[in-house]
PyMOL CGO cylinders between C-alpha atoms (Angstrom):
from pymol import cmd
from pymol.cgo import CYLINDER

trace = [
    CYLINDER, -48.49, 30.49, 91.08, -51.06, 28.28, 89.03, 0.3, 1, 1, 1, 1, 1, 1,
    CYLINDER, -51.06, 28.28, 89.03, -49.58, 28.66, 85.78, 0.3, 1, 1, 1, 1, 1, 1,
    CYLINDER, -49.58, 28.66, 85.78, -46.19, 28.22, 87.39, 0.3, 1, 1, 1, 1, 1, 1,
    CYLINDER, -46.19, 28.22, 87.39, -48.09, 24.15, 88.37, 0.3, 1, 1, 1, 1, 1, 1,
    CYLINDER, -48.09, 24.15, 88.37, -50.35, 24.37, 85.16, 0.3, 1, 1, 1, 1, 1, 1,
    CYLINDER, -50.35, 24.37, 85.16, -47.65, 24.63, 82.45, 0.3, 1, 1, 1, 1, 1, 1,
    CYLINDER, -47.65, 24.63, 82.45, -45.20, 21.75, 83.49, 0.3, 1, 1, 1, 1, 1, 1,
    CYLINDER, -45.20, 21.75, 83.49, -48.29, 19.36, 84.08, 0.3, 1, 1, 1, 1, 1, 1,
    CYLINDER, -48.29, 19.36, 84.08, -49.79, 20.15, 80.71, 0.3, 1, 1, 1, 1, 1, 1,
    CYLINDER, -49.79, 20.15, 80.71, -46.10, 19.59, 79.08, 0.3, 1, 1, 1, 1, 1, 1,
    CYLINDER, -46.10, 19.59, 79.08, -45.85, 16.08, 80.96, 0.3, 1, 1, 1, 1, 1, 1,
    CYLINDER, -45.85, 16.08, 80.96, -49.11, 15.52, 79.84, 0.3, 1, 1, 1, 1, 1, 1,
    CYLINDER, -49.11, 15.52, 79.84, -48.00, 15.78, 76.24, 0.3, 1, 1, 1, 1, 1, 1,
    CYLINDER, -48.00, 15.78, 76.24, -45.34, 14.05, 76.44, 0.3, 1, 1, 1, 1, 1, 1,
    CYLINDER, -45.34, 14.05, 76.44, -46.60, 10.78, 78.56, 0.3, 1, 1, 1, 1, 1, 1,
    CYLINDER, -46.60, 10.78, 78.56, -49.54, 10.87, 76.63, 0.3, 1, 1, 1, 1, 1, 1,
    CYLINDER, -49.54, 10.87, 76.63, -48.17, 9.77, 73.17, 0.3, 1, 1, 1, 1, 1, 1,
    CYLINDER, -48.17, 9.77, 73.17, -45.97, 7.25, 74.94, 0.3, 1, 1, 1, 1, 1, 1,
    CYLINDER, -45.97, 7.25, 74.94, -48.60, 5.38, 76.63, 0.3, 1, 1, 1, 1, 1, 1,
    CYLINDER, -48.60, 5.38, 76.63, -50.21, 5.01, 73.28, 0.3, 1, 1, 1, 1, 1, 1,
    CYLINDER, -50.21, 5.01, 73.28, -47.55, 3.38, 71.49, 0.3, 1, 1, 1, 1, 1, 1,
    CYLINDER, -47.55, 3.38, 71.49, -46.89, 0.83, 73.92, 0.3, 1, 1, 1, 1, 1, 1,
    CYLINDER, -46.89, 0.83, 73.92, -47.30, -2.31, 73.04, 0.3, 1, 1, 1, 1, 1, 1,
    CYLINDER, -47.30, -2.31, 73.04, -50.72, -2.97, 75.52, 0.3, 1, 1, 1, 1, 1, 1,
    CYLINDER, -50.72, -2.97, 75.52, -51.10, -6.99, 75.25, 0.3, 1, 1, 1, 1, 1, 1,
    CYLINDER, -51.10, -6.99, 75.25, -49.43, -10.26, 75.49, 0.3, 1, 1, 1, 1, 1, 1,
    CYLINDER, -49.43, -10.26, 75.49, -50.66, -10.42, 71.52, 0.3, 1, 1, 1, 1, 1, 1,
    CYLINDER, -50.66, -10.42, 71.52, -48.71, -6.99, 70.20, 0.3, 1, 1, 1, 1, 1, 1,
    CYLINDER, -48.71, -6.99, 70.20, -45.79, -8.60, 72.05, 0.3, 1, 1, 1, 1, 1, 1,
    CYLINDER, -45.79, -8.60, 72.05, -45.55, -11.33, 70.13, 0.3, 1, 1, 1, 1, 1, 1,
    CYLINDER, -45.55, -11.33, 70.13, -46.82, -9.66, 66.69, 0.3, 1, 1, 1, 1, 1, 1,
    CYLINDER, -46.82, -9.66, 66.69, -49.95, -11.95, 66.73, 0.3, 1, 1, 1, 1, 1, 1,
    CYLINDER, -49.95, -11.95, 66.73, -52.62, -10.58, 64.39, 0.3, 1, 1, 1, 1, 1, 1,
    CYLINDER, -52.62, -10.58, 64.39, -55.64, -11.74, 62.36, 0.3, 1, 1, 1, 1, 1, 1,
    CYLINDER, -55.64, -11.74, 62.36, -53.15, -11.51, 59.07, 0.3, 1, 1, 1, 1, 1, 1,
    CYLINDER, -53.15, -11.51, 59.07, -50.83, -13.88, 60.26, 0.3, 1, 1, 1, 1, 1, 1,
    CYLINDER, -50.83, -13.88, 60.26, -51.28, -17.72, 60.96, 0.3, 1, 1, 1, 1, 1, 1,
    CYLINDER, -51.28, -17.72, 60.96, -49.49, -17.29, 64.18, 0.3, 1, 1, 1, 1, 1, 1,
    CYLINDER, -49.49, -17.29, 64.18, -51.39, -18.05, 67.49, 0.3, 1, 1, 1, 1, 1, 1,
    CYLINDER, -51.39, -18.05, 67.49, -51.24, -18.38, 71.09, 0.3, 1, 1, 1, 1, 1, 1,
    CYLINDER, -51.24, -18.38, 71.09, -51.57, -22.05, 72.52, 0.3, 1, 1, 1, 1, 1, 1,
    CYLINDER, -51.57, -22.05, 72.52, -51.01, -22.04, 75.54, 0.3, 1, 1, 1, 1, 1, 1,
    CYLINDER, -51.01, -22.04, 75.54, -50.47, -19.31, 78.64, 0.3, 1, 1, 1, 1, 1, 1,
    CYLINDER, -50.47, -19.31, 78.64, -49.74, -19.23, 82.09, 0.3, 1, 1, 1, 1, 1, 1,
    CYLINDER, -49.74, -19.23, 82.09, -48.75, -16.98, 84.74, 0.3, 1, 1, 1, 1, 1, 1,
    CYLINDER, -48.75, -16.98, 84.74, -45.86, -18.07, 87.38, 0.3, 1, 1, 1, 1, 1, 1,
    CYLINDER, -45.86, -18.07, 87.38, -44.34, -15.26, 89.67, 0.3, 1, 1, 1, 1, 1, 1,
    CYLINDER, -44.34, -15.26, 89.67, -45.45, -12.70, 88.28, 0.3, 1, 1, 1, 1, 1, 1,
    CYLINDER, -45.45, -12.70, 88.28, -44.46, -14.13, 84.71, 0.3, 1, 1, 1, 1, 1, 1,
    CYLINDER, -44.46, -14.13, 84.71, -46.27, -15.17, 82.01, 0.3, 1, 1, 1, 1, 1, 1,
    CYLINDER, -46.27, -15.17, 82.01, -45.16, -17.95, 79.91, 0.3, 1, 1, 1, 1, 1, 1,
    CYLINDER, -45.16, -17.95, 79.91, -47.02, -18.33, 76.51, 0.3, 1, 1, 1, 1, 1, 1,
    CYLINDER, -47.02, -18.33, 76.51, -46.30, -20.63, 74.45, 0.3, 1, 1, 1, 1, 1, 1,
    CYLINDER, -46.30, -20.63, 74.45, -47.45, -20.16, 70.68, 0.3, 1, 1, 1, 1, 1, 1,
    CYLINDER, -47.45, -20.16, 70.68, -47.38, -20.78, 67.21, 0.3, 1, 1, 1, 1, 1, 1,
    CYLINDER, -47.38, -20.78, 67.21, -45.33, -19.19, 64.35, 0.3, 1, 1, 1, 1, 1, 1,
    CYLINDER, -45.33, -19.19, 64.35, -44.92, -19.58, 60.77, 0.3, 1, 1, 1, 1, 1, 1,
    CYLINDER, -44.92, -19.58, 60.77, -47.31, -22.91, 60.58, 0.3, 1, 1, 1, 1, 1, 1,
    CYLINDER, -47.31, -22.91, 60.58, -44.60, -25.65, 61.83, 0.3, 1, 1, 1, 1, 1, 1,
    CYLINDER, -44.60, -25.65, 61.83, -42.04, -24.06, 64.46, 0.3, 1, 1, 1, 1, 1, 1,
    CYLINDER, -42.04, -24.06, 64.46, -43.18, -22.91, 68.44, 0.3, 1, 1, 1, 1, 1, 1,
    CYLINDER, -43.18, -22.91, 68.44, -42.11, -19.84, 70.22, 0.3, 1, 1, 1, 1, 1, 1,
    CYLINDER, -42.11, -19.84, 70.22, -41.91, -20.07, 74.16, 0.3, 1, 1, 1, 1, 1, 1,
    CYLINDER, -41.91, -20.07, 74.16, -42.20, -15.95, 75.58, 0.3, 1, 1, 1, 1, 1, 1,
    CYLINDER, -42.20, -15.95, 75.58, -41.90, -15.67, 78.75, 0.3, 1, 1, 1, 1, 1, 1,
    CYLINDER, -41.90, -15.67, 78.75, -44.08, -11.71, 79.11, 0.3, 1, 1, 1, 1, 1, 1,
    CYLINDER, -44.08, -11.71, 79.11, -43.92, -9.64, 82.34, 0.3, 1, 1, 1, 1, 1, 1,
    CYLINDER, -43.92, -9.64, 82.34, -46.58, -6.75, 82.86, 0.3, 1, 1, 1, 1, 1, 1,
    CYLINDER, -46.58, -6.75, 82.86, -44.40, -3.28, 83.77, 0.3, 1, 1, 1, 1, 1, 1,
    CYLINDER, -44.40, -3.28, 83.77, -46.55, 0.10, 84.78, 0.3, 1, 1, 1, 1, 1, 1,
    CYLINDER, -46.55, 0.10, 84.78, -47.80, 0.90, 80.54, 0.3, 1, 1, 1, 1, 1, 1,
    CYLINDER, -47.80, 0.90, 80.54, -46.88, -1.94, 78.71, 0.3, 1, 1, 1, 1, 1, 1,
    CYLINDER, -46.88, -1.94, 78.71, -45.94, -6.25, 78.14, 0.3, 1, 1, 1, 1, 1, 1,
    CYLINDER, -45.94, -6.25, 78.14, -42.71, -6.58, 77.59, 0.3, 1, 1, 1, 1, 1, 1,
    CYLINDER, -42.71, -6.58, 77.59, -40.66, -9.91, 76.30, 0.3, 1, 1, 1, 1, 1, 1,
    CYLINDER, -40.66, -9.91, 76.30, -38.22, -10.90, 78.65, 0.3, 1, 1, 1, 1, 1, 1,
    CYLINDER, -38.22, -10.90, 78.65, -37.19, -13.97, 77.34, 0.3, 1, 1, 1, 1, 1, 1,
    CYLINDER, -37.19, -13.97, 77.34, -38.39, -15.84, 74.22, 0.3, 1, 1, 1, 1, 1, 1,
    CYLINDER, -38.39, -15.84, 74.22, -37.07, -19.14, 72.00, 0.3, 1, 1, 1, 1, 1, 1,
    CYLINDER, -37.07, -19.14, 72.00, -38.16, -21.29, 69.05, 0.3, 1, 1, 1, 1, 1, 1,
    CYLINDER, -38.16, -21.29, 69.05, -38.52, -24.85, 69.24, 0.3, 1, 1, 1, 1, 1, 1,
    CYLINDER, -38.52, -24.85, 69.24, -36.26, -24.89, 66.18, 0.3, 1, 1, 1, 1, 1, 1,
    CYLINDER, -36.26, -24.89, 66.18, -33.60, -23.43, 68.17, 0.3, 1, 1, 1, 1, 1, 1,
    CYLINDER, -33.60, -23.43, 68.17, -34.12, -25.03, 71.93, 0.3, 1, 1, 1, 1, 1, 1,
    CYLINDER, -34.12, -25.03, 71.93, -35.03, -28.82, 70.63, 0.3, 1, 1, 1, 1, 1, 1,
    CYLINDER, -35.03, -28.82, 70.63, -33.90, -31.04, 73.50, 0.3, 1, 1, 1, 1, 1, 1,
    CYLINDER, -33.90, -31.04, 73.50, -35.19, -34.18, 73.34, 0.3, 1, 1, 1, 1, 1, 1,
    CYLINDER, -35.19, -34.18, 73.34, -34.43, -36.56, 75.79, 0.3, 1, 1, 1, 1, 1, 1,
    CYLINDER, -34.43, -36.56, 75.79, -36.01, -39.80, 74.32, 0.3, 1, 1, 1, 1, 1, 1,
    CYLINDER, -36.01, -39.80, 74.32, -37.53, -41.84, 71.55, 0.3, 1, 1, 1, 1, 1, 1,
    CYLINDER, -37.53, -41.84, 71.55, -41.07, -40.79, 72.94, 0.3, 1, 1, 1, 1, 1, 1,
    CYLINDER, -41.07, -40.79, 72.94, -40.17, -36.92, 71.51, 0.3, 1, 1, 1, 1, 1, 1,
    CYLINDER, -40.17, -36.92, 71.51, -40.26, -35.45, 75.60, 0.3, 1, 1, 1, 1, 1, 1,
    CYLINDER, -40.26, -35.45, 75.60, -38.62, -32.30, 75.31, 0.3, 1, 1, 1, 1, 1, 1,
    CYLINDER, -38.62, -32.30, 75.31, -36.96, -30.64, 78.47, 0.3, 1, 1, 1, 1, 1, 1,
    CYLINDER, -36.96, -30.64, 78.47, -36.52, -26.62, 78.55, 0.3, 1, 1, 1, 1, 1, 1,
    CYLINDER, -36.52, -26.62, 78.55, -34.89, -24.90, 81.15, 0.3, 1, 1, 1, 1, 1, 1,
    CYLINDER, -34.89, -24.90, 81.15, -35.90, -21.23, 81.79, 0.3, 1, 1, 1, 1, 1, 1,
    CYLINDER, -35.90, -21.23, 81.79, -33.30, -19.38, 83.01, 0.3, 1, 1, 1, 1, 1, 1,
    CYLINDER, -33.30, -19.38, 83.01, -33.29, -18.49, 86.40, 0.3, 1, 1, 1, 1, 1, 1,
    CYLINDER, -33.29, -18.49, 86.40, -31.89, -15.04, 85.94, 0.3, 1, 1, 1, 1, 1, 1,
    CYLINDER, -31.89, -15.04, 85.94, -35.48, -14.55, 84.07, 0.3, 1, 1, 1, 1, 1, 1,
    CYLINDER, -35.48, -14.55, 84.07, -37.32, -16.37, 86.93, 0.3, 1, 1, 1, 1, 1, 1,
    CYLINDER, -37.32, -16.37, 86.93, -36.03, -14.88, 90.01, 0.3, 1, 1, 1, 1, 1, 1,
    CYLINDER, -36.03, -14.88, 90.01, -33.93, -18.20, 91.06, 0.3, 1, 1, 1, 1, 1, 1,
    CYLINDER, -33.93, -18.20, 91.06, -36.75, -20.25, 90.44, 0.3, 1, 1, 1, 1, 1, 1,
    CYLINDER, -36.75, -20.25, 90.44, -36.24, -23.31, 88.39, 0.3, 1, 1, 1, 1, 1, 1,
    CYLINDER, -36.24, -23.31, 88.39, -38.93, -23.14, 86.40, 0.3, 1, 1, 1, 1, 1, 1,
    CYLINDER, -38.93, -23.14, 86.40, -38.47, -26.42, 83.47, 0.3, 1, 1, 1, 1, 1, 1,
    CYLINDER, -38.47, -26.42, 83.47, -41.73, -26.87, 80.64, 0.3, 1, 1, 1, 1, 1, 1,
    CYLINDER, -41.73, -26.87, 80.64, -42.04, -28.60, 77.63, 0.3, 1, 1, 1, 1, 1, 1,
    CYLINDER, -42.04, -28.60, 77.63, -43.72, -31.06, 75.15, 0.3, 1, 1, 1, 1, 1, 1,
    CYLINDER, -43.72, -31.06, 75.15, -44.09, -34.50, 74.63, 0.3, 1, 1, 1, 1, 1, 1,
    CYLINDER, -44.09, -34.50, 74.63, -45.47, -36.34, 71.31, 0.3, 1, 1, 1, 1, 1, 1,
    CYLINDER, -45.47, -36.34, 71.31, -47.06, -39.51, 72.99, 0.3, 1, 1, 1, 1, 1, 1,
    CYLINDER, -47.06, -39.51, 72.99, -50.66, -38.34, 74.31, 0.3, 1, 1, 1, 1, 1, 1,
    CYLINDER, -50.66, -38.34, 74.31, -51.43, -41.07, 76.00, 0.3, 1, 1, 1, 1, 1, 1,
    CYLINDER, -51.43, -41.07, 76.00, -49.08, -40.07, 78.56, 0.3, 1, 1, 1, 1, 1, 1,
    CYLINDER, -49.08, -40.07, 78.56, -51.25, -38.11, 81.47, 0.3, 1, 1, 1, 1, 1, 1,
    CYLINDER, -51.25, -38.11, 81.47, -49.27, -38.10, 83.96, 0.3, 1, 1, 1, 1, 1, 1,
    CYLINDER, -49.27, -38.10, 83.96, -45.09, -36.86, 84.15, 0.3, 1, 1, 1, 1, 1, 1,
    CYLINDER, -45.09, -36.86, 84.15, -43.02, -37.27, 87.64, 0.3, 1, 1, 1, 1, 1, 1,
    CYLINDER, -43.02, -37.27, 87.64, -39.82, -35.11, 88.13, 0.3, 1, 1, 1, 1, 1, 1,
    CYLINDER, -39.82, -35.11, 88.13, -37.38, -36.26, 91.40, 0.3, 1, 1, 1, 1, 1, 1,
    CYLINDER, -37.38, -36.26, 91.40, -34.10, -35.75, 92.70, 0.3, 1, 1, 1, 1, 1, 1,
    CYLINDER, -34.10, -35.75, 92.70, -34.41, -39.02, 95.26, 0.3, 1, 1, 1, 1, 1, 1,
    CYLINDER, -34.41, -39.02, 95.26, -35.56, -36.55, 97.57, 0.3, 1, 1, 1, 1, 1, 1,
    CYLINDER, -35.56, -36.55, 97.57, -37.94, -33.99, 96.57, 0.3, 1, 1, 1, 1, 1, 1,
    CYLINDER, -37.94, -33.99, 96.57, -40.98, -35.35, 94.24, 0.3, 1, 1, 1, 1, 1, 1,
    CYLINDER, -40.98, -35.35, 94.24, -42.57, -33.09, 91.46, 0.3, 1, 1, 1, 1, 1, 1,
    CYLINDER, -42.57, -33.09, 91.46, -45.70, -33.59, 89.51, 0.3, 1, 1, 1, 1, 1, 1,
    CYLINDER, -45.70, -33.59, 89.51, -46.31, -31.65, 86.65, 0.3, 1, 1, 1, 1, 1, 1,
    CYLINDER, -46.31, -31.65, 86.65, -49.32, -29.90, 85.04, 0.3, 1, 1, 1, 1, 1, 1,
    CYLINDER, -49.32, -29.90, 85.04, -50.15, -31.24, 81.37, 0.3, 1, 1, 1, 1, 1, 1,
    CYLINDER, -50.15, -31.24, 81.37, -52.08, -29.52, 78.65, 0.3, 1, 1, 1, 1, 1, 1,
    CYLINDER, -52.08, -29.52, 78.65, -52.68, -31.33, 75.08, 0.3, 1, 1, 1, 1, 1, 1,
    CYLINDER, -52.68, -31.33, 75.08, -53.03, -29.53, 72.18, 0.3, 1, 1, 1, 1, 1, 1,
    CYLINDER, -53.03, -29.53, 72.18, -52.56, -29.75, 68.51, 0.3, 1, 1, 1, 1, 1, 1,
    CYLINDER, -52.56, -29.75, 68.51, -50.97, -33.65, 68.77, 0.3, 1, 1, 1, 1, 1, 1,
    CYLINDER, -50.97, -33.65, 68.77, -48.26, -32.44, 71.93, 0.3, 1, 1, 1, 1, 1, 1,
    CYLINDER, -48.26, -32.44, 71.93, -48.83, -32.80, 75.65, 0.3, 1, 1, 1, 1, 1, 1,
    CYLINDER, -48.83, -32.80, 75.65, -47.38, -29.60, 76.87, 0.3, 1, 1, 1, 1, 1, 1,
    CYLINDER, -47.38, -29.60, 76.87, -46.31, -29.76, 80.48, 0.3, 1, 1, 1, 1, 1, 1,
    CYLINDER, -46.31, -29.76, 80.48, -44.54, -27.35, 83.35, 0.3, 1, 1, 1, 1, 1, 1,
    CYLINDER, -44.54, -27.35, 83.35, -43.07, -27.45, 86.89, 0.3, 1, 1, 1, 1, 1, 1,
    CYLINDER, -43.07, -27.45, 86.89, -41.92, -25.60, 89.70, 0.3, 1, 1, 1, 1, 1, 1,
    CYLINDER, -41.92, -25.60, 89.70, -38.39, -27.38, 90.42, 0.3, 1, 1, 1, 1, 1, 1,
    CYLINDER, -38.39, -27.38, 90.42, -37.28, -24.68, 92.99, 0.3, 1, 1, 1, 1, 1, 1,
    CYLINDER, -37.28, -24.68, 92.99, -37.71, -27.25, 95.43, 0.3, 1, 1, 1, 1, 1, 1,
    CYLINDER, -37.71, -27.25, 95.43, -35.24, -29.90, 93.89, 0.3, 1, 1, 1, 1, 1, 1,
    CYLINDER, -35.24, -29.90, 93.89, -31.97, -29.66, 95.91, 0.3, 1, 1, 1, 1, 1, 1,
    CYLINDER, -31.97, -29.66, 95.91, -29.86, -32.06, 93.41, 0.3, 1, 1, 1, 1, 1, 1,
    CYLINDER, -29.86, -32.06, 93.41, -29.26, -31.55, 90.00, 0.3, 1, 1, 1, 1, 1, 1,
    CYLINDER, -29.26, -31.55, 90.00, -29.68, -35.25, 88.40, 0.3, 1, 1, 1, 1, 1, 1,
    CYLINDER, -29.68, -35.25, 88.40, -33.11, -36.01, 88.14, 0.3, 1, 1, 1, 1, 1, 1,
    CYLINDER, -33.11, -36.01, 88.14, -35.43, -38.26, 86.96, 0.3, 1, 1, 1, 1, 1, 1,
    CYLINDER, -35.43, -38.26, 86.96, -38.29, -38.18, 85.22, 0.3, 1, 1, 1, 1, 1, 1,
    CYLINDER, -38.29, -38.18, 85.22, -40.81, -40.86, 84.59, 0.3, 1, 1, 1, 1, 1, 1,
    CYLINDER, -40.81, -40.86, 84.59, -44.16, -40.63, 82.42, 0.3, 1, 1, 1, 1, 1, 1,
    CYLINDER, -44.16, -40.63, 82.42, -47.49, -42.85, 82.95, 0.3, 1, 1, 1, 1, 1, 1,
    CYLINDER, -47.49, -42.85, 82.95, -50.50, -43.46, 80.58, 0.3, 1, 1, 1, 1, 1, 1,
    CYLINDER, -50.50, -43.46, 80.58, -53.87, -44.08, 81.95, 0.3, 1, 1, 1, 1, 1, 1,
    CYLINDER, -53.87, -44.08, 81.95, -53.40, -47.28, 83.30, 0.3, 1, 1, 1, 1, 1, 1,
    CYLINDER, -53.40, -47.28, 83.30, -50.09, -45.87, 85.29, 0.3, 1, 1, 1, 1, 1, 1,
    CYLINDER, -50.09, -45.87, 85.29, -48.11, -47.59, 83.40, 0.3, 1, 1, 1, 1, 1, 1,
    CYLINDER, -48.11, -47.59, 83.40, -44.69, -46.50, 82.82, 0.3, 1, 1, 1, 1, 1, 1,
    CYLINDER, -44.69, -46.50, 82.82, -43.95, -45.12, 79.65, 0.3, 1, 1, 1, 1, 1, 1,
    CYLINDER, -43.95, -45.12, 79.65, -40.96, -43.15, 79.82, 0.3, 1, 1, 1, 1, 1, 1,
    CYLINDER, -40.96, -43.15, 79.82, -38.13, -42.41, 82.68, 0.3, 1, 1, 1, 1, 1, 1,
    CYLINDER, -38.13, -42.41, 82.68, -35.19, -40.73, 81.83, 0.3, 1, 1, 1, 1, 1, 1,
    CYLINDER, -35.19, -40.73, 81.83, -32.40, -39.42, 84.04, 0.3, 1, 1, 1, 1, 1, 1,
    CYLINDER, -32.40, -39.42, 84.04, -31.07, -35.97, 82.90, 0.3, 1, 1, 1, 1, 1, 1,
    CYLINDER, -31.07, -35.97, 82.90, -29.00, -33.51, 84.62, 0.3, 1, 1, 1, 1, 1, 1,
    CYLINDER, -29.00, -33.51, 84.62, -30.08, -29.81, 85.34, 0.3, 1, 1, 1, 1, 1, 1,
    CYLINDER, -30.08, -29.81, 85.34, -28.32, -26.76, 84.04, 0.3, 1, 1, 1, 1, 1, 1,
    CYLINDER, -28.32, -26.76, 84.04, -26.21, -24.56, 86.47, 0.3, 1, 1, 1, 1, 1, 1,
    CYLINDER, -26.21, -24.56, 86.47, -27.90, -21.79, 85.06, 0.3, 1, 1, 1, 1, 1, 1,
]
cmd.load_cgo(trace, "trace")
């Protein structure tokens, strides 16, 4: 009766074992980041579950990843270069990237840079609902994100202030029916 229990665990040992192993195990293997390349991660953070890294490839172009955590391994569930995804909405270089919300679980989820840093401050509304958003500089680039789940209307606009809340940018842009 024990080897009848010992022999099947011992084979599903073997055979999960190996598996485990050659999963990729961080947000870095994901991505193919290693000390041999000049790619890096600049920025990360997690949002349902989700986490959305935004990083460096190939010296000029960006990668946005959005990486999700499953039972061995990360796995990519969405990713796009700056190269491929540039929309910029005005002369200040803000750039506006939807995330899908197939990938986000109906959340609108929106993120992306802006070349002025003397903005600190960027305001998303629908006339209704108002959004601030979280800002990061790095490298020359304010990178920013927000939660838009809550905006019921799908023309919005959004403004920008420097320090002395003074109105840089405001732009009206339409959402994706995504």
């Amino acid at each position: 009766m024990k080897k009848k229990i010992l022999i099947p665990m011992i084979l599903l040992a073997i055979l999960l074992v190996p598996t485990y192993y050659l999963q990729k195990n961080s947000i870095e293997d994901v991505l193919e980041i290693s000390p041999n390349t000049d790619n890096e991660i600049i920025h990360s953070e997690t949002v349902n579950n989700k986490i959305i890294v935004l990083s460096k490839v190939e010296e000029k172009d960006l990668q946005f990843t959005i990486v999700k955590k499953g039972i061995f391994k990360y796995k990519a569930v969405y990713s796009s270069y700056m190269s491929d995804f540039d929309r910029t909405l005005d002369e200040n270089g803000l750039i506006f990237i939807e995330l899908p919300r197939s990938v986000m679980k109906d959340q609108l989820f929106c993120f992306g840079l802006m070349r002025d840093n003397s903005i600190i401050e960027l305001e998303i509304t629908d006339n209704t609902t108002f959004v601030k958003t979280s800002i990061t500089n790095f490298d020359g680039f304010n990178y920013w994100s927000a939660d838009l789940s809550k905006i019921k209307n799908r023309q919005i606009l959004i403004k920008a202030y420097d320090i002395k809340e003074k109105e840089i940018i405001r732009v009206e842009e339409i959402l994706d029916e995504n």
